[in-house]
Legacy VTK file of the C-alpha trace (Angstrom):
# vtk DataFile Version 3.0
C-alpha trace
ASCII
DATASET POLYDATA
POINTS 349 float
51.328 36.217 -77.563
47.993 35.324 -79.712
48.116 36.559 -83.569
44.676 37.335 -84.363
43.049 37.323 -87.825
43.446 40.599 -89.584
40.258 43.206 -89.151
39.915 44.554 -92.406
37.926 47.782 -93.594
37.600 49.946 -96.732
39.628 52.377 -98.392
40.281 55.655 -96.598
41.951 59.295 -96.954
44.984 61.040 -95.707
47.047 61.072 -92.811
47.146 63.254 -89.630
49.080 66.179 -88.406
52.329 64.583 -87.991
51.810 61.445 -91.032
50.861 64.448 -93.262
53.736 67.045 -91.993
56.281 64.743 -92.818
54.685 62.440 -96.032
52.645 65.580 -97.768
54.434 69.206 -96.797
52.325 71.827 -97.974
51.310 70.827 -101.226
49.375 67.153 -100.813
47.240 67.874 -104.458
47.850 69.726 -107.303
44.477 72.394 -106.649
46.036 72.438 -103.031
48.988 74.657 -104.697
47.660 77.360 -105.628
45.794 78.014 -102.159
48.917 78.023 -100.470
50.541 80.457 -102.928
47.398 82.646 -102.517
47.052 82.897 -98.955
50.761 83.971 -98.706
49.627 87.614 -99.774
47.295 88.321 -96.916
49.475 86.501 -94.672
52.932 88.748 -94.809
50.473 91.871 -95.280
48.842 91.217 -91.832
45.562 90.595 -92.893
46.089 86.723 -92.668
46.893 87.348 -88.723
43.581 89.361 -88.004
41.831 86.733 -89.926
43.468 84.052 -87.443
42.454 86.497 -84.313
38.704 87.018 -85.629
38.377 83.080 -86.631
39.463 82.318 -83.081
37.273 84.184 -81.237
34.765 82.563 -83.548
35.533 79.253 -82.697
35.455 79.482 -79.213
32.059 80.820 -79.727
30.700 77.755 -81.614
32.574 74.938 -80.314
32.066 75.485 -76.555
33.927 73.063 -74.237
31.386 69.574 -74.969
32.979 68.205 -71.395
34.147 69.664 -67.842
36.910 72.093 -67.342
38.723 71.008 -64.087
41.702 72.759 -62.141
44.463 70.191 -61.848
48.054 71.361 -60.635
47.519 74.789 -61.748
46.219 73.956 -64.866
42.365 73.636 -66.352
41.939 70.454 -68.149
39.027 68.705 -70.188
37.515 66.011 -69.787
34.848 63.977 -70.938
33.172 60.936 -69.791
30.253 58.807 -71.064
28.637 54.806 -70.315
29.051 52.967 -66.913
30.785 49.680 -65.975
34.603 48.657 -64.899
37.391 48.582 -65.663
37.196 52.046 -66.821
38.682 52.867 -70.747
40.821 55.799 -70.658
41.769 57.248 -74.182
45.150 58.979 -74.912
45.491 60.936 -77.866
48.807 61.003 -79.802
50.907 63.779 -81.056
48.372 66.761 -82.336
45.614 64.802 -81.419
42.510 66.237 -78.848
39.798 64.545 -77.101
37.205 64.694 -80.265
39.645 62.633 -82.380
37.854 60.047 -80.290
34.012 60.809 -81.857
33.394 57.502 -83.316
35.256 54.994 -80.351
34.322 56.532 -77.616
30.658 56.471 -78.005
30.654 53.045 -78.936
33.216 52.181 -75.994
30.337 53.715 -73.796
27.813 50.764 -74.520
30.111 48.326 -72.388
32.064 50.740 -70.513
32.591 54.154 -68.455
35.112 55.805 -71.288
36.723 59.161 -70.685
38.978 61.301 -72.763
40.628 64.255 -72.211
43.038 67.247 -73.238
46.716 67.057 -72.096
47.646 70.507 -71.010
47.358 73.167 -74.002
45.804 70.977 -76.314
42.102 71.442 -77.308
40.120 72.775 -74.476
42.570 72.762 -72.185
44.489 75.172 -70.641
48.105 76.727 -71.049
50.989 75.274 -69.448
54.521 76.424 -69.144
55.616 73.371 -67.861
57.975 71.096 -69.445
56.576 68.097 -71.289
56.850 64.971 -69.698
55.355 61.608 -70.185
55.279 61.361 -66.152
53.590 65.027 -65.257
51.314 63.917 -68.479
50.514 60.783 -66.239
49.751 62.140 -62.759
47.800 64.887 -63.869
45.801 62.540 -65.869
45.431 60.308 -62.408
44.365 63.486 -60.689
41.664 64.352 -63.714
40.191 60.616 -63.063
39.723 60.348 -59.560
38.769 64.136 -59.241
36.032 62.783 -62.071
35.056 59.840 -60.007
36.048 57.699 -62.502
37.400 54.468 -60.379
40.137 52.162 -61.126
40.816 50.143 -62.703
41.446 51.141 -66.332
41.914 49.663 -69.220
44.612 52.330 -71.125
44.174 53.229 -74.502
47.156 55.240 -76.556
46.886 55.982 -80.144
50.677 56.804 -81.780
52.806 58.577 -79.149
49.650 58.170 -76.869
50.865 54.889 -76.491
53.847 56.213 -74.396
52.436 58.386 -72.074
49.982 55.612 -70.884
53.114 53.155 -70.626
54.447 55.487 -68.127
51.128 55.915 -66.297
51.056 51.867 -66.008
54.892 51.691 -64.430
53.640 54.786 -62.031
50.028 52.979 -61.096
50.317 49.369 -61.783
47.913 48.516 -59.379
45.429 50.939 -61.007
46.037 49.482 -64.690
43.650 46.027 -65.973
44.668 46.214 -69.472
46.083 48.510 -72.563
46.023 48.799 -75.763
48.061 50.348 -78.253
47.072 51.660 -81.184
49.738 52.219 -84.011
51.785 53.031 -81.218
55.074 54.881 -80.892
58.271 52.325 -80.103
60.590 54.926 -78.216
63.358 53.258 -80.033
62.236 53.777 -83.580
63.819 55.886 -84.482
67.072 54.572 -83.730
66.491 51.277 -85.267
65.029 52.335 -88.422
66.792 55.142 -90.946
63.722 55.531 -92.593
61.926 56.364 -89.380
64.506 58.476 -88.565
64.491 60.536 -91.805
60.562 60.529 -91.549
60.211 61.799 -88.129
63.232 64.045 -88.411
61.517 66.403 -91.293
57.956 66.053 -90.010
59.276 67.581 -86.698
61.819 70.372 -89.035
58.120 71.275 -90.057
56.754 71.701 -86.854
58.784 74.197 -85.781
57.470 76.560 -88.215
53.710 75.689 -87.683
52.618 77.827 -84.539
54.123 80.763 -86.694
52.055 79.646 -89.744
49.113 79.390 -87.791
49.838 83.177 -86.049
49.928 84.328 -89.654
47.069 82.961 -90.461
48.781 81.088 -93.070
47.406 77.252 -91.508
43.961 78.396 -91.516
43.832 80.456 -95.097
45.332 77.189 -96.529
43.402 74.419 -94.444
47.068 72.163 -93.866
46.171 70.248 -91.805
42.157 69.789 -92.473
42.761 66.179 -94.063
43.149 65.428 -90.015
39.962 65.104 -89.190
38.550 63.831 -92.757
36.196 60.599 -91.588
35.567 62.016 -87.699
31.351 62.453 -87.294
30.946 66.061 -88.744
30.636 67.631 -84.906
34.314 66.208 -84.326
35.341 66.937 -87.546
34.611 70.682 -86.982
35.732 70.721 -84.198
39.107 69.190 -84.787
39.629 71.340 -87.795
39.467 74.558 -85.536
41.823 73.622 -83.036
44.253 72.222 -86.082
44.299 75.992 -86.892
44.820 77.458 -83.259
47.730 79.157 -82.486
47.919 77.143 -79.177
47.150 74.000 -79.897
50.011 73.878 -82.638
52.542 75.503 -80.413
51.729 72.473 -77.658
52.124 70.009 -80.577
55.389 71.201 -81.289
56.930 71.857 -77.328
56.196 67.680 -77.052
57.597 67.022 -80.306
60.622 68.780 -79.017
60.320 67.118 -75.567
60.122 63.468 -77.555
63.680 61.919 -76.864
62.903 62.646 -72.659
59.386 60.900 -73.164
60.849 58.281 -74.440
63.819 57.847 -72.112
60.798 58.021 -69.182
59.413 55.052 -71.309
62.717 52.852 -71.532
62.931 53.148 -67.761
58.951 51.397 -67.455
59.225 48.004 -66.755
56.935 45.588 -68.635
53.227 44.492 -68.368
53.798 40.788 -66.857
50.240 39.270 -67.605
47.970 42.588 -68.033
45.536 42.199 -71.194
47.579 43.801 -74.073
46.216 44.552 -77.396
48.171 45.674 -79.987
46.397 47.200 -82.943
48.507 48.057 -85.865
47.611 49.935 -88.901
49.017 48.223 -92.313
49.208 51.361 -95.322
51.748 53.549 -95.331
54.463 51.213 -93.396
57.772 52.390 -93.092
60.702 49.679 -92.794
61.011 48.601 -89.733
57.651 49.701 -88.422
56.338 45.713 -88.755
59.068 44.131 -86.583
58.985 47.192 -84.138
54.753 46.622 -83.446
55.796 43.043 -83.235
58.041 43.776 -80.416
55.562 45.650 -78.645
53.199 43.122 -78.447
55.965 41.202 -76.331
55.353 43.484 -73.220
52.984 41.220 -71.603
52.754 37.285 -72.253
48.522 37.530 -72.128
48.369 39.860 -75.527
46.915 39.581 -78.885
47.513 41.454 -81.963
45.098 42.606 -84.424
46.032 44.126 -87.978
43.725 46.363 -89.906
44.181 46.119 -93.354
43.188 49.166 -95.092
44.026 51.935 -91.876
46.805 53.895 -91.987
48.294 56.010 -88.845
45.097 58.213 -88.483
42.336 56.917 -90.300
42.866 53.884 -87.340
40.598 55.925 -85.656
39.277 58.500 -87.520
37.035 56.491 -90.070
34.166 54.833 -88.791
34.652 51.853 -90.200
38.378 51.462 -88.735
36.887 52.593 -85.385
35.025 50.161 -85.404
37.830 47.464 -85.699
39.305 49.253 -82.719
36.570 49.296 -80.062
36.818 45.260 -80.891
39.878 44.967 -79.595
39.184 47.391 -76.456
36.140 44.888 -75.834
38.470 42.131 -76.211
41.143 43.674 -73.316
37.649 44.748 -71.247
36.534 40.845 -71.409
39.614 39.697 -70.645
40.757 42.054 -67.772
37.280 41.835 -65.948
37.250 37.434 -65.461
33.406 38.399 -63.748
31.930 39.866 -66.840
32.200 36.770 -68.681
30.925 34.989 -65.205
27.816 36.834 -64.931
26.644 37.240 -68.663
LINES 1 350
349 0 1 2 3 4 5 6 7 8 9 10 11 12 13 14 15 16 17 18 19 20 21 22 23 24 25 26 27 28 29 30 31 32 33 34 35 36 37 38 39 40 41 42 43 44 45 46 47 48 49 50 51 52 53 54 55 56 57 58 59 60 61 62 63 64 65 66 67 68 69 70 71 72 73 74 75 76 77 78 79 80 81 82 83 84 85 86 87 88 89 90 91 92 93 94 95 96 97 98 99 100 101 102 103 104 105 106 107 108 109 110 111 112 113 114 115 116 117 118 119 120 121 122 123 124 125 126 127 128 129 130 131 132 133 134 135 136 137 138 139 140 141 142 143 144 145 146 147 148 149 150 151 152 153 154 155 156 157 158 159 160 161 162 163 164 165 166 167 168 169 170 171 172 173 174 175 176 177 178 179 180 181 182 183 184 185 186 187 188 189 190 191 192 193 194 195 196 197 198 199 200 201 202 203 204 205 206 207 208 209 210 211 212 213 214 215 216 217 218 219 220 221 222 223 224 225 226 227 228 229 230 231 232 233 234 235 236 237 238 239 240 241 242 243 244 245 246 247 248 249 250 251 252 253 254 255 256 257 258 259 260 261 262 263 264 265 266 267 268 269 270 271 272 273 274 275 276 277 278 279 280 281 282 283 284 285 286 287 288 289 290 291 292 293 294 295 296 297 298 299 300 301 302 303 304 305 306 307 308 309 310 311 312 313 314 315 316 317 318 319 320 321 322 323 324 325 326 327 328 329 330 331 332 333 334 335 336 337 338 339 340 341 342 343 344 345 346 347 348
């Protein structure tokens, strides 16, 4: 395994859905208070839950699908794709997350590669699904979205947080299929037993999630903007459109069925084997570190002998890929698995 120098980048904002459940509850600034104590009136008078039903129809009136809708296994998935050239990038959102987290990597990802993101089932544009969460249904209905999108192997995986499982199950499913992956602040499916602190972190963040498709009924999510600090830093398309789905009923109630589903994703992942000597990149954020979290990204960087790991200083969980700047740092180290999965593209330059 290669240590590579740290990327650095500038100062950023706050966390994401599941960083800012568990670090910031409901009351992140001082002004912030007296929103949320505001917009509990209209919300147990039922006025906060016809202002969630009128701002939803809204939003699906201004922030149209930007991809393709596609049937797979009974359920309508997007997708978007964008450049040319293998291996193919496929992103994989984490835990909240939707396909326009991706706004400022996957254009850039485009100017050496074909990159596609997506929806897992109930999350942004994508459909319902009553189906139980699994990192393995996750995987083969992403399979089925790529080849039914003529997007050939191989691919080069990308997995931000618990993204980083799911595409660690699609690699032990499809090895033949997989050229690279990188993980980005990615999930260990054993940190929380290792590490209290994880524990404790992850145990209240997901006490909160429980309550949050309710919230968001009420109107309460909305009235308040929780979780709006999300998508602070995405281009200001992605941004809006990030914001409205971190208000939508459904989109919340999907975040918290897979946080409930998380100890059988990451039993599926403890059964994976390793990577052998697929490109690995390992790109871990360095704010906001919980004990533990070091040595556990250390670890993961083990999984295949030909891997490098890049630090960027001044990203925390989110902001990895939310700010530009941080963004940036990351589509480096996608080149750098691309390069270095592809021997040809180096041959023919």
């Amino acid at each position: 395994m290669k240590i590579a120098a740290p990327f650095s980048s500038p100062e950023h904002g706050p966390d994401n859905l599941y960083e800012y459940c568990i670090n910031h509850r409901f009351s992140p600034e001082v002004n912030r208070r007296s929103r949320l104590l505001t917009a509990i009136i209209p919300c147990v008078t039922g006025i906060g839950c016809l202002y969630q039903a009128v701002a939803t129809v809204r939003d699906q009136r201004v922030y149209p699908p930007p991809g393709k809708l596609m049937d797979i296994d009974g359920c309508r998935l997007h997708v978007q794709t964008a450049g040319r050239g293998l291996p193919s990038v496929v992103l994989e959102s984490g835990l909240g997350g939707m396909s326009s987290g991706w706004g400022w990597i996957q254009p850039e990802t485009a100017k050496f590669s074909c990159v596609v993101s997506y929806d897992r089932a109930g999350l942004g544009w994508s459909g319902p699904d009553p189906s139980p969460k699994t990192a393995s249904l996750a995987a083969r209905r992403l399979r089925a979205v790529l080849l039914q999108s003529h997007v050939d192997p191989p691919y080069v995986l990308v997995g931000h947080s618990m993204g980083g499982l799911f595409i660690r199950v699609f690699a032990n499913l499809y090895p033949a299929e997989v050229a690279g992956m990188v993980l980005l602040d990615a999930v260990h499916p054993d940190q929380h037993l290792r590490s209290a602190a994880i524990d404790t972190h992850m145990r209240s963040g997901f006490r909160l999630l429980k309550i949050v498709p309710l919230l968001a009924r009420l109107g309460y999510v909305r009235l308040t903007g929780l979780f709006s600090a999300w998508s602070k830093g995405l281009p200001v398309r992605q941004a809006a459109e990030s914001e409205a789905f971190l208000s939508n009923y459904r989109h919340l109630k999907t975040t918290r069925d897979e946080s409930l589903a998380w100890e059988t994703i990451c039993a599926e992942v403890r059964g994976t084997e390793g990577l052998g000597d697929t490109p690995l990149a390992v790109v871990t954020a360095c704010r906001d570190v919980l004990p533990g979290q070091p040595e556990l990204q250390r670890e993961l960087a083990t999984l295949s002998s030909n891997s490098v790991h890049f630090v960027v200083k001044n990203a925390d969980h989110v902001s990895l890929i939310t700010r530009r700047e941080n963004a940036l740092s990351v589509v480096k180290a996608i080149h750098h698995v691309v390069e270095r999965s592809n021997p040809t593209r180096q041959l023919n330059k």
